[in-house]
DOFIZA-765131 format. One record per atom (N, C-alpha, C): x, y, z; residue number from 1; atom name. Coordinates in steps of 0.2 Angstrom, whole numbers, plus 5000, padded with zeros to 4 digits. Layout:
BEGIN
x;y;z;i;at
X;Y;Z;NUM;CA
...
# end
This chain:
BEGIN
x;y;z;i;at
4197;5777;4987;1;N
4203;5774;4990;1;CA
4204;5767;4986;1;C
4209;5765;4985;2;N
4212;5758;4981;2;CA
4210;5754;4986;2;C
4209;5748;4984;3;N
4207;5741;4987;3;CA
4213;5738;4987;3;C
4217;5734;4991;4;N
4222;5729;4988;4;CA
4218;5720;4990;4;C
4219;5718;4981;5;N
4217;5712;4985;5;CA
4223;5706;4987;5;C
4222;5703;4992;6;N
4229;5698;4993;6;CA
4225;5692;4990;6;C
4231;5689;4988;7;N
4229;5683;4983;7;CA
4235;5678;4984;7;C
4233;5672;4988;8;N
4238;5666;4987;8;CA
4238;5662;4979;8;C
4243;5662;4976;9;N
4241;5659;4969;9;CA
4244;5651;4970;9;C
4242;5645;4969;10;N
4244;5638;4968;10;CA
4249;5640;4961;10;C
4255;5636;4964;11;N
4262;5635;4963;11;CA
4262;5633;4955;11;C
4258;5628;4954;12;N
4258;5622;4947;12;CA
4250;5622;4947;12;C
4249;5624;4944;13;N
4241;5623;4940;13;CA
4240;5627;4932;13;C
4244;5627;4930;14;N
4243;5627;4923;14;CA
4236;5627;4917;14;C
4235;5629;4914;15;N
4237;5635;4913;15;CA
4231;5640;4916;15;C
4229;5640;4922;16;N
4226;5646;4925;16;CA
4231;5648;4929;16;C
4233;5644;4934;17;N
4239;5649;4936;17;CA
4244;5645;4941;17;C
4251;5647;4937;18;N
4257;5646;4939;18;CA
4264;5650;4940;18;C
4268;5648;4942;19;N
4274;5653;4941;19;CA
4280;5652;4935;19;C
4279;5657;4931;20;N
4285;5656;4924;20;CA
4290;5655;4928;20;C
4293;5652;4922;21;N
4302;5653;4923;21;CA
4306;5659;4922;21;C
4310;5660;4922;22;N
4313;5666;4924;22;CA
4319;5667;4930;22;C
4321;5673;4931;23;N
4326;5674;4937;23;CA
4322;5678;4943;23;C
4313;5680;4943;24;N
4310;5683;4948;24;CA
4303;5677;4948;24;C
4301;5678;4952;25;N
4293;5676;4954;25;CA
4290;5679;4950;25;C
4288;5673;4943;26;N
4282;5680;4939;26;CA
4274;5674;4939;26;C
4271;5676;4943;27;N
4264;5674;4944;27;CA
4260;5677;4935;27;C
4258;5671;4932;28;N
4255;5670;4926;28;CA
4249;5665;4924;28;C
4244;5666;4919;29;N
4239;5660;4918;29;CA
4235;5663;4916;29;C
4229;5661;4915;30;N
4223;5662;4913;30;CA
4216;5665;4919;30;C
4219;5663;4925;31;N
4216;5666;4932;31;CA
4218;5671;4933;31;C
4224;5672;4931;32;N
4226;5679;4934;32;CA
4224;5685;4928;32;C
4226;5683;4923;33;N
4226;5689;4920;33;CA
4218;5691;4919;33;C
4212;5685;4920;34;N
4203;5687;4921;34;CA
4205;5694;4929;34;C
4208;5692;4932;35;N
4211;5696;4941;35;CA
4212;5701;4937;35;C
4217;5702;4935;36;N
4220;5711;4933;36;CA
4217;5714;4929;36;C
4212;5709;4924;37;N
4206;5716;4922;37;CA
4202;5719;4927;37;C
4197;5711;4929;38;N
4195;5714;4934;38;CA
4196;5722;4940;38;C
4201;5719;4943;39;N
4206;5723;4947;39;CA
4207;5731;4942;39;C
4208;5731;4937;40;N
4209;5737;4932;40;CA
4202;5742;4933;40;C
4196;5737;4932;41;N
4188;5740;4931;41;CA
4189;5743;4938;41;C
4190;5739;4943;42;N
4187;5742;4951;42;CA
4194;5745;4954;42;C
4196;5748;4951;43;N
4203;5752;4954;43;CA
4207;5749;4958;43;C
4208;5741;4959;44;N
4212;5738;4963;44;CA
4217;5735;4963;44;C
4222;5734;4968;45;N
4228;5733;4966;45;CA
4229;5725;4969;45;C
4234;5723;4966;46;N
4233;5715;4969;46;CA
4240;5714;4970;46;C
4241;5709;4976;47;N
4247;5707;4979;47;CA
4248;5700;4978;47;C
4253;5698;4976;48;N
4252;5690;4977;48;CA
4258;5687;4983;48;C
4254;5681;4990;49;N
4259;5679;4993;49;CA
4264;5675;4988;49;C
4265;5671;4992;50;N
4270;5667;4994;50;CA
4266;5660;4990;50;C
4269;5659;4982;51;N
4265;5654;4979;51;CA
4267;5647;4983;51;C
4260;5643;4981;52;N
4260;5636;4988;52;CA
4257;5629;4982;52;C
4258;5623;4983;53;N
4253;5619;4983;53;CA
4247;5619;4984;53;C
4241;5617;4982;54;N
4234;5618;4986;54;CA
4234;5615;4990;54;C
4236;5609;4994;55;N
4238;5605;4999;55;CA
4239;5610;5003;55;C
4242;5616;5004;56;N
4248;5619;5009;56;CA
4241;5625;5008;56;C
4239;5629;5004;57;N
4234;5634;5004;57;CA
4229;5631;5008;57;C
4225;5625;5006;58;N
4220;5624;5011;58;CA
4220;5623;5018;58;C
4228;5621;5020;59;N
4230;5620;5027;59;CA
4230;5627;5031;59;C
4233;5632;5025;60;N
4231;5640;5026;60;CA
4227;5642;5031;60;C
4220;5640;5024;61;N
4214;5646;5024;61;CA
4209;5642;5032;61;C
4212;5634;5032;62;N
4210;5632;5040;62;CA
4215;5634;5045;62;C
4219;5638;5046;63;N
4223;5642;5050;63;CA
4222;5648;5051;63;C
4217;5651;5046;64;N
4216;5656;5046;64;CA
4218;5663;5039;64;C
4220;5660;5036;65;N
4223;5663;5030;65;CA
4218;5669;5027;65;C
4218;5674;5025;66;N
4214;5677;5023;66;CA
4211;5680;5016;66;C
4219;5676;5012;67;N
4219;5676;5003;67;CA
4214;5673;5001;67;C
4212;5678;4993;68;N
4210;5675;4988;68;CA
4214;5670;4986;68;C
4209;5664;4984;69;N
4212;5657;4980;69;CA
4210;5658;4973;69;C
4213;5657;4968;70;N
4215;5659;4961;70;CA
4212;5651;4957;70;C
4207;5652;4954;71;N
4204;5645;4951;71;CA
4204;5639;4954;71;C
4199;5639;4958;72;N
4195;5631;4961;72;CA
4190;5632;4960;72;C
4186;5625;4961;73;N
4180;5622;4959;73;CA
4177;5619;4966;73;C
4171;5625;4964;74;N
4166;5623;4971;74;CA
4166;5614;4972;74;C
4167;5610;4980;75;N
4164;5604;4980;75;CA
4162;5607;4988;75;C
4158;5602;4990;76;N
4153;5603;4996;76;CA
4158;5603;5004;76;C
4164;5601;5001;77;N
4170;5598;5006;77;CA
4173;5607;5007;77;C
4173;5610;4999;78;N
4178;5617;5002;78;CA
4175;5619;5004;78;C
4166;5620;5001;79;N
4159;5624;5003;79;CA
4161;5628;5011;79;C
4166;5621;5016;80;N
4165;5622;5022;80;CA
4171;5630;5024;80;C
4177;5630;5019;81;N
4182;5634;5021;81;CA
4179;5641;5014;81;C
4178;5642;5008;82;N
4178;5648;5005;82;CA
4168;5648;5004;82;C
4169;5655;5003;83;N
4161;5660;4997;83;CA
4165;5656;4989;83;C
4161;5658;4983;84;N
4164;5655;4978;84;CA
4161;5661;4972;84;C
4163;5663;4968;85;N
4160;5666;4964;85;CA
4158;5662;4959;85;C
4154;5666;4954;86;N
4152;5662;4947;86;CA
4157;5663;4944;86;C
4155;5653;4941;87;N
4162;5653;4937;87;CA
4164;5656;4931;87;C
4168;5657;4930;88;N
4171;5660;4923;88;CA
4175;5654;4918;88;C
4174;5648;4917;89;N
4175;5644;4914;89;CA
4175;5639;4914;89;C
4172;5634;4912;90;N
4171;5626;4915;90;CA
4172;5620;4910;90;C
4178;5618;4913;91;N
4182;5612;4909;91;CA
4180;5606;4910;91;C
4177;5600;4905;92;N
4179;5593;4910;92;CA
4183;5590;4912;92;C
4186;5587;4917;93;N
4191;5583;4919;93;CA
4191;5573;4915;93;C
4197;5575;4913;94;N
4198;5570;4908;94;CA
4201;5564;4910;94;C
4199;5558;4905;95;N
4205;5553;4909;95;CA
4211;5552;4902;95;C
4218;5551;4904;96;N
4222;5553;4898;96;CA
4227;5545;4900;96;C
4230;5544;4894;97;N
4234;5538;4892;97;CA
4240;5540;4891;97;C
4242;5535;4888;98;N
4249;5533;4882;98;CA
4245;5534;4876;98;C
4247;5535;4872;99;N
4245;5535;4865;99;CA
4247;5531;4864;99;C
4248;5527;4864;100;N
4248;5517;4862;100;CA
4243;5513;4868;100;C
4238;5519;4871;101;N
4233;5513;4873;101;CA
4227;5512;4868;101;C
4225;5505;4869;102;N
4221;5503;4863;102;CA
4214;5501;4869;102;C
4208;5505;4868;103;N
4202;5504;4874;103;CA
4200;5497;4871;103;C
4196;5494;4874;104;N
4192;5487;4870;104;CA
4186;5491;4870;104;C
4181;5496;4869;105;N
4178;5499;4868;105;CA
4176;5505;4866;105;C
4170;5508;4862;106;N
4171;5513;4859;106;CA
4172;5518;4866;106;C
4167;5518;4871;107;N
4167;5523;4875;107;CA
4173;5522;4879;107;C
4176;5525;4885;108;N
4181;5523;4890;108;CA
4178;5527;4895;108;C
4178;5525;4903;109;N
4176;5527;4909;109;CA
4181;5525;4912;109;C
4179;5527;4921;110;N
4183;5525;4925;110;CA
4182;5519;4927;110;C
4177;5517;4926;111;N
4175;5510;4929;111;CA
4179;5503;4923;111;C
4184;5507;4917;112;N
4187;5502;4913;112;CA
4196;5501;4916;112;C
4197;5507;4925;113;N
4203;5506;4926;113;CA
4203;5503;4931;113;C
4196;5498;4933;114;N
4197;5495;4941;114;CA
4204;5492;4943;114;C
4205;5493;4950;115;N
4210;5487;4950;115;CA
4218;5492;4946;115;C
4215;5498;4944;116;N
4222;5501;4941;116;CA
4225;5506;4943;116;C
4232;5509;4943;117;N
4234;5514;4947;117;CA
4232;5519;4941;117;C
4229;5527;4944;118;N
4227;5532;4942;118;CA
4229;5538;4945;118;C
4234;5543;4940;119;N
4237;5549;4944;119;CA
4231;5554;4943;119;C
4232;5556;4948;120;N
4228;5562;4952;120;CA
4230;5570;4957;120;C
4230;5574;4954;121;N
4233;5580;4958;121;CA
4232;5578;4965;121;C
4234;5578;4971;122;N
4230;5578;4977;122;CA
4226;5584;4980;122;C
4221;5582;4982;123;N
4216;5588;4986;123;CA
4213;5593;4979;123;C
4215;5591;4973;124;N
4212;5595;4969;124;CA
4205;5591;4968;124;C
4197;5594;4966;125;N
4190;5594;4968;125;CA
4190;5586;4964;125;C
4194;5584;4959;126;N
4191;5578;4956;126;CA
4194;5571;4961;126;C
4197;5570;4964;127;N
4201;5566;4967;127;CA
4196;5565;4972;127;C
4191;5568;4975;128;N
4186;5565;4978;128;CA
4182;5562;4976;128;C
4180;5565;4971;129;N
4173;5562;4965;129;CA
4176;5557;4962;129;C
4182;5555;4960;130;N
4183;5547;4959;130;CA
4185;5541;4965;130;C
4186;5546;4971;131;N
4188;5540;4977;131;CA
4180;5538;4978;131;C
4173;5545;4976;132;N
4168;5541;4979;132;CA
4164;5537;4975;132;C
4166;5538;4967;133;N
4161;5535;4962;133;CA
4164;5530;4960;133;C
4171;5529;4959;134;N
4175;5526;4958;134;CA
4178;5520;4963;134;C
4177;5518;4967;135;N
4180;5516;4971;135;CA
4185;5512;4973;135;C
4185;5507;4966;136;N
4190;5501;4963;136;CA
4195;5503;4960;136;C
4195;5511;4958;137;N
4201;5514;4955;137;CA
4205;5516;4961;137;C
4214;5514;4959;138;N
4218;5515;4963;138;CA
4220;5522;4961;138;C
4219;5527;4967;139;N
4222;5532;4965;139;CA
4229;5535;4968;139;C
4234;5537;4963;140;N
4240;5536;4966;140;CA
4241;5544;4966;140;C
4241;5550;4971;141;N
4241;5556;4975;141;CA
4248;5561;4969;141;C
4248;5564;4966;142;N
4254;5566;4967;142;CA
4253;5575;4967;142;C
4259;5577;4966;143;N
4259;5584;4965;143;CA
4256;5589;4962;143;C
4257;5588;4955;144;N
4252;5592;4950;144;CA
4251;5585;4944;144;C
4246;5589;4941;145;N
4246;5588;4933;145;CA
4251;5585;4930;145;C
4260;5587;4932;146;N
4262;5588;4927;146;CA
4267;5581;4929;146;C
4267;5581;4936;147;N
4270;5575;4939;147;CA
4267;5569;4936;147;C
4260;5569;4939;148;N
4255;5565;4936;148;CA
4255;5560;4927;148;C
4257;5566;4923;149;N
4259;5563;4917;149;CA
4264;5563;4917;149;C
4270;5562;4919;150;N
4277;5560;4918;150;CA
4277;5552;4921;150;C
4274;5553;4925;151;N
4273;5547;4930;151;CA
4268;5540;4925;151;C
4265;5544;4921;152;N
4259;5541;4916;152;CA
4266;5540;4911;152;C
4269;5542;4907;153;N
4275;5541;4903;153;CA
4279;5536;4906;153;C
4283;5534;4913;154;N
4285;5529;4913;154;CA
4284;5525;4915;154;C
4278;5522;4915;155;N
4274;5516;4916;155;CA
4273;5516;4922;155;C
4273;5521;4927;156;N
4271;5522;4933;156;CA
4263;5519;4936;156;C
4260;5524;4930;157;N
4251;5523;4932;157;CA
4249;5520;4926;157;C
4243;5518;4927;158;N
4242;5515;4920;158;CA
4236;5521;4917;158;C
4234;5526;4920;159;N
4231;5531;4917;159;CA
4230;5539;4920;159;C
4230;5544;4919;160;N
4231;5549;4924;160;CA
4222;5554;4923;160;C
4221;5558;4928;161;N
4213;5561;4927;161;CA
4217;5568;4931;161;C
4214;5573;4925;162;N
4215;5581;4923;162;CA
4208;5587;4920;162;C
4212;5593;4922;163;N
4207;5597;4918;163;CA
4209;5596;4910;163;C
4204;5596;4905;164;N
4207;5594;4899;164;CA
4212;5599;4896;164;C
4210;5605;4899;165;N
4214;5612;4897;165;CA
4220;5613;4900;165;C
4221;5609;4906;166;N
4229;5605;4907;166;CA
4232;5601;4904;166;C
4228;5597;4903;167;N
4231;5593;4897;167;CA
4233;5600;4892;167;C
4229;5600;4888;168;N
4231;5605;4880;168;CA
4237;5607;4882;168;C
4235;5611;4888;169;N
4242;5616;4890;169;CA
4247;5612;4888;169;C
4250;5608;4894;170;N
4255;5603;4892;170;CA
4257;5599;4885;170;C
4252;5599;4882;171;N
4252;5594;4875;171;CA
4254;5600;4872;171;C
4252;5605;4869;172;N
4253;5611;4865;172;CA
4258;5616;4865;172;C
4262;5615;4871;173;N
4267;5615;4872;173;CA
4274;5611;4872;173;C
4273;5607;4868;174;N
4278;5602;4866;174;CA
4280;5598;4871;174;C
4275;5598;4881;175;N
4281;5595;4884;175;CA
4276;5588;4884;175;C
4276;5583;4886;176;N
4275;5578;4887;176;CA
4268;5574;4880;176;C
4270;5575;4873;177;N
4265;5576;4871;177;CA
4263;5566;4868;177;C
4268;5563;4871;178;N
4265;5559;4870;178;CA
4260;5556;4873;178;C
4255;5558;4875;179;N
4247;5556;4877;179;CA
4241;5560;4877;179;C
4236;5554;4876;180;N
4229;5558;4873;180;CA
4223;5557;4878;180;C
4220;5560;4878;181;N
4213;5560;4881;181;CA
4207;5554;4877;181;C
4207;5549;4882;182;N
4203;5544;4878;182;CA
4195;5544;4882;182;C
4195;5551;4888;183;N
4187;5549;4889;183;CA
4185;5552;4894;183;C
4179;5556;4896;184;N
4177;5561;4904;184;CA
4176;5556;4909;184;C
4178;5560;4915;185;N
4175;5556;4922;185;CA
4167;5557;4923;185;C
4165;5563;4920;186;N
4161;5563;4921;186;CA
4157;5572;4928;186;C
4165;5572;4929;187;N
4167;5578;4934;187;CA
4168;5585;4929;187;C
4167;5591;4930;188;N
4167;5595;4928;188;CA
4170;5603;4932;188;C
4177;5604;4930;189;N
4178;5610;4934;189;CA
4176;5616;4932;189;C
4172;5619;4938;190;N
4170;5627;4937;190;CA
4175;5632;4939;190;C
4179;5634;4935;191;N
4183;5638;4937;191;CA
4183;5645;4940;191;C
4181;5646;4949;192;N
4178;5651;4949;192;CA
4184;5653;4955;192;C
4185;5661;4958;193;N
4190;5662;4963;193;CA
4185;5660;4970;193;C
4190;5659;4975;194;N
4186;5657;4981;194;CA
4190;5662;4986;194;C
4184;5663;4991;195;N
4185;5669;4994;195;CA
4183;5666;5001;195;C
4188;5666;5007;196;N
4189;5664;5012;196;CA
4182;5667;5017;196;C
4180;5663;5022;197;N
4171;5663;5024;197;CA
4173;5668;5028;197;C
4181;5671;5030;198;N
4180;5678;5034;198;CA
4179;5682;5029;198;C
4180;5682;5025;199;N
4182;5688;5018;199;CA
4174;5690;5014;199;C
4170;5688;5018;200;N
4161;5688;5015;200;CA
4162;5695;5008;200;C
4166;5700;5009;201;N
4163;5706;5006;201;CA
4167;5704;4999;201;C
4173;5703;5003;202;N
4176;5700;4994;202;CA
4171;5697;4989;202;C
4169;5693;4989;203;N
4165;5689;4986;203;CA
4160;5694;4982;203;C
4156;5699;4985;204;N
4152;5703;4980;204;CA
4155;5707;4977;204;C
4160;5708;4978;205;N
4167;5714;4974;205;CA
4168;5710;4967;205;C
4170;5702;4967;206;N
4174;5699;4965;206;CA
4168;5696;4958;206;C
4163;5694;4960;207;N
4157;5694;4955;207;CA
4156;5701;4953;207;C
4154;5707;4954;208;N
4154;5713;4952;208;CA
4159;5713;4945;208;C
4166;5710;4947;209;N
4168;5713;4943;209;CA
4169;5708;4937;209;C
4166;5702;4938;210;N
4168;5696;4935;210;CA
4163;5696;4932;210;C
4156;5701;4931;211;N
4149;5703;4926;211;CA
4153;5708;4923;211;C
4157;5712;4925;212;N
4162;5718;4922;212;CA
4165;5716;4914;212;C
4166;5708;4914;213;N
4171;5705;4909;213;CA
4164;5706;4903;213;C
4168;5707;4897;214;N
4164;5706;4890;214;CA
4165;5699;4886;214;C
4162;5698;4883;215;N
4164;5693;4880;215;CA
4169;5690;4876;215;C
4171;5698;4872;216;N
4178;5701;4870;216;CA
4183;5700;4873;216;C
4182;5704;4880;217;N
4189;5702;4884;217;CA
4189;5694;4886;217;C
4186;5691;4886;218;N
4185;5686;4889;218;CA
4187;5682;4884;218;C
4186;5681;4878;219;N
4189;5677;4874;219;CA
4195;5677;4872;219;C
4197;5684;4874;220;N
4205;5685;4871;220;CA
4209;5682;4876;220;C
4206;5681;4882;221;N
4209;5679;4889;221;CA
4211;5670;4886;221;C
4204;5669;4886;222;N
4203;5659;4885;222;CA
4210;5658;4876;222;C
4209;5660;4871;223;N
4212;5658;4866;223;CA
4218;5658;4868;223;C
4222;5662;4873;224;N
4228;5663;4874;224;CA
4231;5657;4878;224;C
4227;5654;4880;225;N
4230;5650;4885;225;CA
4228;5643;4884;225;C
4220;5642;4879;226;N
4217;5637;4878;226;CA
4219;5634;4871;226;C
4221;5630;4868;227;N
4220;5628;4862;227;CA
4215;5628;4858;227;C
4212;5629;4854;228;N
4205;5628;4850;228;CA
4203;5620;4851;228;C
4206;5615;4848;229;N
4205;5609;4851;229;CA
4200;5608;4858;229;C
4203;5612;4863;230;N
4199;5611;4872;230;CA
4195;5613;4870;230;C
4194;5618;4866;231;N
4190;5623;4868;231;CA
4184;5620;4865;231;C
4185;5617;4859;232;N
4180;5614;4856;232;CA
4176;5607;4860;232;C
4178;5606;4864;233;N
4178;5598;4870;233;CA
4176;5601;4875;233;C
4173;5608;4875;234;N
4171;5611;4882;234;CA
4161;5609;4882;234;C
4158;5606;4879;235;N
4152;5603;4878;235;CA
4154;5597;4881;235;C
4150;5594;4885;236;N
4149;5589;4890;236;CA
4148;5581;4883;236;C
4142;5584;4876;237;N
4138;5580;4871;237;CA
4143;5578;4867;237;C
4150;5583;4866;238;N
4155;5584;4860;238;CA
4160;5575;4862;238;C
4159;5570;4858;239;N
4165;5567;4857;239;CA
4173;5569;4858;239;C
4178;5567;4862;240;N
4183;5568;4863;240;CA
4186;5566;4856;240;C
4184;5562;4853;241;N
4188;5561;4846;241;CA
4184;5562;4840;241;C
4185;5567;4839;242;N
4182;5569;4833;242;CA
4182;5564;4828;242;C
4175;5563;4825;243;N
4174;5560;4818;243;CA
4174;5562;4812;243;C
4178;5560;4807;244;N
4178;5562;4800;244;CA
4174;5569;4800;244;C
4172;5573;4795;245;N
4168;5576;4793;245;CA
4164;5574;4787;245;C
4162;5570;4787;246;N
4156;5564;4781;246;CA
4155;5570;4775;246;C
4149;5575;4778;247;N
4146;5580;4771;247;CA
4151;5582;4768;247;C
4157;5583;4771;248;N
4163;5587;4772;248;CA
4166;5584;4765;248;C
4169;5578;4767;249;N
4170;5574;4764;249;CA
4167;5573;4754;249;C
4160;5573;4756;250;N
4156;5569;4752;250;CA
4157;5577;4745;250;C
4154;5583;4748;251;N
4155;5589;4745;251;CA
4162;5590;4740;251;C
4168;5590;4744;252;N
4173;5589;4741;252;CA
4174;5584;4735;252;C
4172;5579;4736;253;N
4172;5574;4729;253;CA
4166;5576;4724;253;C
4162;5578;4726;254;N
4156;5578;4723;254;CA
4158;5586;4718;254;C
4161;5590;4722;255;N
4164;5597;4716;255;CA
4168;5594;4712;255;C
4174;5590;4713;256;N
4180;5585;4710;256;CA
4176;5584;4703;256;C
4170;5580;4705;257;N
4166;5577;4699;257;CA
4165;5583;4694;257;C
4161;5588;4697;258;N
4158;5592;4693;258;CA
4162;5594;4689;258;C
4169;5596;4692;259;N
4177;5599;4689;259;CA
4177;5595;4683;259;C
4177;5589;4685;260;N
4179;5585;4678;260;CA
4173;5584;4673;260;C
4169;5583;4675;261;N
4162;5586;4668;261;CA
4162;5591;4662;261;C
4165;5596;4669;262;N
4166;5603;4667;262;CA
4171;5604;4660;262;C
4176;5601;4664;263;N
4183;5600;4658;263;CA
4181;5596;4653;263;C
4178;5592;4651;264;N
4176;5587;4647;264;CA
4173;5589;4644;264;C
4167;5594;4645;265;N
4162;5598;4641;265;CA
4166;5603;4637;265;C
4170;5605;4640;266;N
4172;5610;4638;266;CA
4177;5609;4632;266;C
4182;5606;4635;267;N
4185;5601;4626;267;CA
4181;5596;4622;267;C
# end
């Protein structure tokens, strides 16, 4: 017998999952479509409600709601409302600028925006971890990500904090590209589906199926929606701004020489 699974998907959260443009409801991202393999493996069919803000979803699932949530990140506060499965991909949350800001410093933190306004999804997992580590950072609530950088464009906030892979999205996309990524919180999202603590049995289905993924399919999934760029900045160790490549460099000139020895010997 088919399984259906119900799944609330969040409205704007790019690029795991949002609703294209078009003239119907077309639910899209890089959460969903890890779903429909899945769902393919385990003979299940999936439904999607009525797409919401996470704001309105969580209000949901404490009402009783009994959907699957499409990429969150376990924190000890949702612990109380979903099961979570293993994650399936984990980005750091970034702090992003104007690209005419100039840090006084090599490294940049949160502790170099005290006293500053900071856009912030609301109720998404990082907006905790900077009200409680952070505490001098003003943080200003908004809708999504994408609000959040617009509002970071006209001089609204003086900085905005995301998954970096939201960032890409939007930057690689032409829309909002003028700003960059100058440094980690510190926080990291595990992008895993969460499963309502009436729904216990989902949760073994949903891991089941989520060991089912090959690395294959799973890379084809992340390139599509990831830029190489993020994906390379997925190492907690890896610098945000890449530095020259020195040997890189040195090798090229050092062939150049031989080139010209070569030619000179030769005539």
């Amino acid at each position: 017998q088919q399984r259906t699974l119900s799944v609330k998907p969040t409205k704007t959260n790019a690029p795991f999952v949002f609703v294209g443009s078009g003239t119907y409801v077309k639910i899209k991202g890089l959460s969903t479509e890890y779903l429909e393999i899945i769902a393919q493996k385990l003979n299940a069919k999936i439904v999607y409600t009525e797409p919401a803000p996470l704001v309105d979803i969580l209000r949901d699932v404490k009402e009783g709601s009994k959907d699957i949530v499409l990429s969150i990140s376990p924190t000890d506060e949702l612990s109380k409302l979903f099961y979570f499965t293993d994650s399936y991909l984990t980005m750091p949350a970034v702090i992003v600028t104007r690209k005419d800001y100039k840090p006084k410093k090599s490294t940049v933190s949160l502790s170099d925006f005290n006293n500053q306004k900071v856009a912030i999804a609301s109720k998404y997992p990082v907006e905790s971890y900077v009200n409680f580590n952070y505490p001098k950072v003003i943080i200003e609530s908004v809708f999504d990500d994408e609000v959040g950088l617009q509002k970071l464009l006209l001089g609204e906030v003086d900085a905005a904090v995301m998954d970096l892979a939201s960032l890409s999205y939007y930057t690689s996309n032409n829309v909002l590209s003028y700003v960059k990524a100058v440094g980690r919180t510190g926080f990291e999202y595990k992008h895993s589906f969460a499963v309502p603590k009436s729904q216990p049995e989902l949760l073994l289905i949903l891991d089941i199926g989520l060991k089912s993924l090959s690395e294959a399919e799973k890379q084809v999934v992340i390139e599509k929606w990831i830029s190489i760029d993020a994906q390379s900045d997925l190492s907690a160790s890896s610098p945000l701004v890449k530095e020259p490549q020195t040997l890189s460099l040195w090798l090229i000139f050092f062939s150049f020489i031989v080139l010209i020895i070569a030619t000179v010997v030769t005539v």
